[in-house]
C-alpha positions in Angstrom: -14.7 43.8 15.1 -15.9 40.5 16.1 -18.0 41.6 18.9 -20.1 43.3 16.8 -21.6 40.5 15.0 -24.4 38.9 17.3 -23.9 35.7 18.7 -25.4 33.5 16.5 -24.0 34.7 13.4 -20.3 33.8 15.5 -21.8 30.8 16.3 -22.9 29.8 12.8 -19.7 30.9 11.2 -17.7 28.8 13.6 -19.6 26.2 13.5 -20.0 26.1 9.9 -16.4 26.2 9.2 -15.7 23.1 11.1 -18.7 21.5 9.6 -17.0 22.7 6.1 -13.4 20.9 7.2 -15.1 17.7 8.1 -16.9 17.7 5.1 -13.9 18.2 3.4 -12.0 15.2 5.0 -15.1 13.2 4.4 -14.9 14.1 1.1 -11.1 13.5 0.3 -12.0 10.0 1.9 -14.8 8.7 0.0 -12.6 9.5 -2.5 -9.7 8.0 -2.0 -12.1 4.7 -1.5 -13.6 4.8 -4.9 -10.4 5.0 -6.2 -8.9 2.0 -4.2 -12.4 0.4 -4.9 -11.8 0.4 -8.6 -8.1 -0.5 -8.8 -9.5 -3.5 -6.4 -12.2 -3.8 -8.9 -9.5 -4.4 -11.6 -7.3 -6.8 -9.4 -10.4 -9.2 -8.7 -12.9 -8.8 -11.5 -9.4 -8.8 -14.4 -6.0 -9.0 -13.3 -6.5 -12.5 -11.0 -8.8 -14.4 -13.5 -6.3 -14.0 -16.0 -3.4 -15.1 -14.0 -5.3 -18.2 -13.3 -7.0 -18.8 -17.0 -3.3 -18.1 -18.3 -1.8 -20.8 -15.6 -4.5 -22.8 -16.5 -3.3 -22.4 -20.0 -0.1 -23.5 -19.4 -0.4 -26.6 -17.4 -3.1 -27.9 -19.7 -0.7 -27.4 -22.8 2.1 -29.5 -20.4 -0.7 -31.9 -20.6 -0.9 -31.8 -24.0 2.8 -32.7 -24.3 2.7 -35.5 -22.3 -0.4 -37.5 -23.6 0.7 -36.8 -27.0 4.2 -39.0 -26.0 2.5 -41.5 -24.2 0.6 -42.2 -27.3 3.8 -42.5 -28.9 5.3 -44.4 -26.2 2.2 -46.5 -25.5 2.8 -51.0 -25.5 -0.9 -51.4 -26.3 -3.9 -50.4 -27.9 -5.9 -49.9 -25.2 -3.4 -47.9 -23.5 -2.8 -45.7 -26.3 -6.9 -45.5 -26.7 -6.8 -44.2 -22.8 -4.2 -41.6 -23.7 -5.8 -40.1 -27.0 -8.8 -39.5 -24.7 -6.4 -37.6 -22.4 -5.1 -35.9 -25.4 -8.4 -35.0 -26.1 -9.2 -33.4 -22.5 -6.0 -31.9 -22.6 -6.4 -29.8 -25.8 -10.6 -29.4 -25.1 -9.5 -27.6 -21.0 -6.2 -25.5 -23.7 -8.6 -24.4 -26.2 -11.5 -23.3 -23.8 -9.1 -21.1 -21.7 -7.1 -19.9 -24.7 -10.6 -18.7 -25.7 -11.6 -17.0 -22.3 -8.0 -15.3 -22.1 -8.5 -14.0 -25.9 -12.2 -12.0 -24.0 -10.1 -10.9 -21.1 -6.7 -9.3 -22.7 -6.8 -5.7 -22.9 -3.1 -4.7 -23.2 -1.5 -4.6 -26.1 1.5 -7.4 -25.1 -1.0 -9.7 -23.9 -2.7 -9.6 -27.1 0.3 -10.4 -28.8 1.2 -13.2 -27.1 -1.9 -14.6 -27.7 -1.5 -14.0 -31.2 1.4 -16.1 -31.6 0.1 -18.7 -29.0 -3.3 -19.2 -31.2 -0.9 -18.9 -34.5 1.9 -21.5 -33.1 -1.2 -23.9 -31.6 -2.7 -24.0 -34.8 0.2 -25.3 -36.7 0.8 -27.5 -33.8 -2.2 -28.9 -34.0 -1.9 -29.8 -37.9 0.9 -31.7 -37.3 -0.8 -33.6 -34.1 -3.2 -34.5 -37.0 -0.6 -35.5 -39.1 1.2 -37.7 -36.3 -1.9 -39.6 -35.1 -2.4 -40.3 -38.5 1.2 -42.3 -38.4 0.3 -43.5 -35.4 -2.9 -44.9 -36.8 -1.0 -46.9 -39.5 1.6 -47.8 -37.3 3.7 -45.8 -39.2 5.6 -44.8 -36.1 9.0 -43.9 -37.4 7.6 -41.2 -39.0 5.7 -40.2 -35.8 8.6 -40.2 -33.9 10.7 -38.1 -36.6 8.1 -35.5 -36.6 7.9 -35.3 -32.6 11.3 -34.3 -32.5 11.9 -32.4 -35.7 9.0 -29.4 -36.3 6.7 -30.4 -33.2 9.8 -29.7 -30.9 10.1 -26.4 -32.3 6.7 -25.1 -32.2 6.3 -26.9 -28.5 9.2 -24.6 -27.2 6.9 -21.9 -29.0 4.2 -22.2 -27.5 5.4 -22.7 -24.0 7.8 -19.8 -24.0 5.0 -17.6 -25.0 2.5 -18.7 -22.7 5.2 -18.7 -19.8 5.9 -15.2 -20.8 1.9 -14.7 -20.4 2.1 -15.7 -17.3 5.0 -13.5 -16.2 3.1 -10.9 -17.5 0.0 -11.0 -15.8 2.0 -12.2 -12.3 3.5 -8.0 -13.1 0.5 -6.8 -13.7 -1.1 -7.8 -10.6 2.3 -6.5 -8.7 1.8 -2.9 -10.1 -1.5 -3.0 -9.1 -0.4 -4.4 -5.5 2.1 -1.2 -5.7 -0.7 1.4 -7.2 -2.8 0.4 -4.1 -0.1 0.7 -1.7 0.5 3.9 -2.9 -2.9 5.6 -2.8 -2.9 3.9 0.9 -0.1 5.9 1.8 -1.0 8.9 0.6 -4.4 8.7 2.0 -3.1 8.3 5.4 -0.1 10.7 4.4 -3.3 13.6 3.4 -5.9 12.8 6.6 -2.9 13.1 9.1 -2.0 16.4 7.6 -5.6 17.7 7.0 -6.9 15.8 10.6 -3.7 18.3 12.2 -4.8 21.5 10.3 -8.4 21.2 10.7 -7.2 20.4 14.8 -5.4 23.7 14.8 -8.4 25.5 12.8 -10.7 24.3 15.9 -9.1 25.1 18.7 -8.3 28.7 17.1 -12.2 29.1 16.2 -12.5 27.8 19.8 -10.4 30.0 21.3 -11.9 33.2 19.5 -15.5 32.1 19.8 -15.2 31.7 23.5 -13.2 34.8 23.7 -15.4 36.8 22.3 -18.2 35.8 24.6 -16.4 36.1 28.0 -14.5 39.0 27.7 -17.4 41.4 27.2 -18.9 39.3 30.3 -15.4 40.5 32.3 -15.6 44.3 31.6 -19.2 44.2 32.5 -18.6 42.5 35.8 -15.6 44.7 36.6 -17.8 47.9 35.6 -20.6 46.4 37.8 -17.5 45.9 41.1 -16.3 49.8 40.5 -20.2 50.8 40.2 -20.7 49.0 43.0 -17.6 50.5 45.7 -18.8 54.0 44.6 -17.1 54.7 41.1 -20.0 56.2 38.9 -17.5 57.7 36.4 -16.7 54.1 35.0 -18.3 53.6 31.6 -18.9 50.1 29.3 -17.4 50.6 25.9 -17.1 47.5 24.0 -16.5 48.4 20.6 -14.6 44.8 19.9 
């Protein structure tokens, strides 16, 4: 019985289990913190430099757009000079982030998208060439024909797929917002479970430890009262 183990193996025993239940919890939490630590990682270090590099993206490739028809649209020389510098900055700030998204994809529809953005640009780009060109040698007509004949086209390309790039990583970051939220609640869901067990596992190692300390204590003091009014036939057996 448990009387018959001394006191400090009871005491180690019951102390040792609720050591071992708190070491558990502490356990489960660090955890559950590395693993929110990491998706976190992901979110910040990933997920939100890509939303912002593919925004980026796309509001230097609006730019793009409009410089290139106020070139066409421009009364003077030096204001079309002003705008081909503008052109200029617009498609150095599209290329630079076009590049740092191309090091940052790592799913497969991102890289695909990409694909077509780099393979639609590049086509764009020739035909820029070719309509400066026109506009150079004030051929403008045929400037103006090719802005709204295969230009158009690859324009709505280009900013479909990058829109859809954005889209994209605007979900990604959601289902990481939802991953997160999930490995919350079931955190909280597991230590409110665990914290009420390892409650109950207490106060029953409580209850036995202490009983198993006092109640020898209470037969020997009501041996000692019936020794004590006379009764010598009164005997201490505690055998648990």
């Amino acid at each position: 019985m448990i009387r018959d183990v001394s006191i400090g193996k009871r005491s180690s025993f019951a102390f040792g289990s609720i050591g071992a239940v708190i070491l558990l919890l502490a356990s489960f939490s660090i955890f559950q913190l590395s693993k929110l630590g990491d998706e976190f990682e992901v979110v910040t270090a990933h997920r939100v430099p890509a939303l912002e590099i593919s925004t980026n993206m796309l509001t230097s490739f609006l730019n793009k757009r409009l410089q290139t028809a106020n070139v066409l649209m421009a009364k003077t020389e030096r204001q079309r000079d002003d705008y081909l510098v503008s052109l200029r900055d617009a498609k150095d700030n599209f290329d630079k982030s076009l590049d740092e998204m191309v090091l940052l994809a790592k799913a497969e529809e991102a890289k695909g998208l990409l694909k077509n953005i780099r393979k639609h640009m590049d086509a764009y780009d020739t035909s820029l060439t070719k309509q400066l060109n026109y506009v150079s040698n004030e051929q403008f007509e045929e400037a103006e024909a090719l802005q709204n004949g295969e230009m158009k086209d690859l324009r709505e390309l280009i900013t479909s797929d990058i829109r859809s790039l954005v889209e994209f990583q605007e979900k990604r970051i959601s289902d990481s917002n939802q991953e997160i939220q999930g490995a919350k609640s079931d955190s909280l869901t597991f230590l409110a479970i665990t914290s009420i067990i390892s409650f109950i596992i207490v106060i029953t190692f409580s209850i036995l430890f202490t009983r198993s300390l006092t109640l020898p204590m209470r037969i020997a003091v009501d041996i000692a009262k019936k020794i004590a009014s006379g009764d010598l036939t009164s005997t201490i057996n505690d055998n648990g």
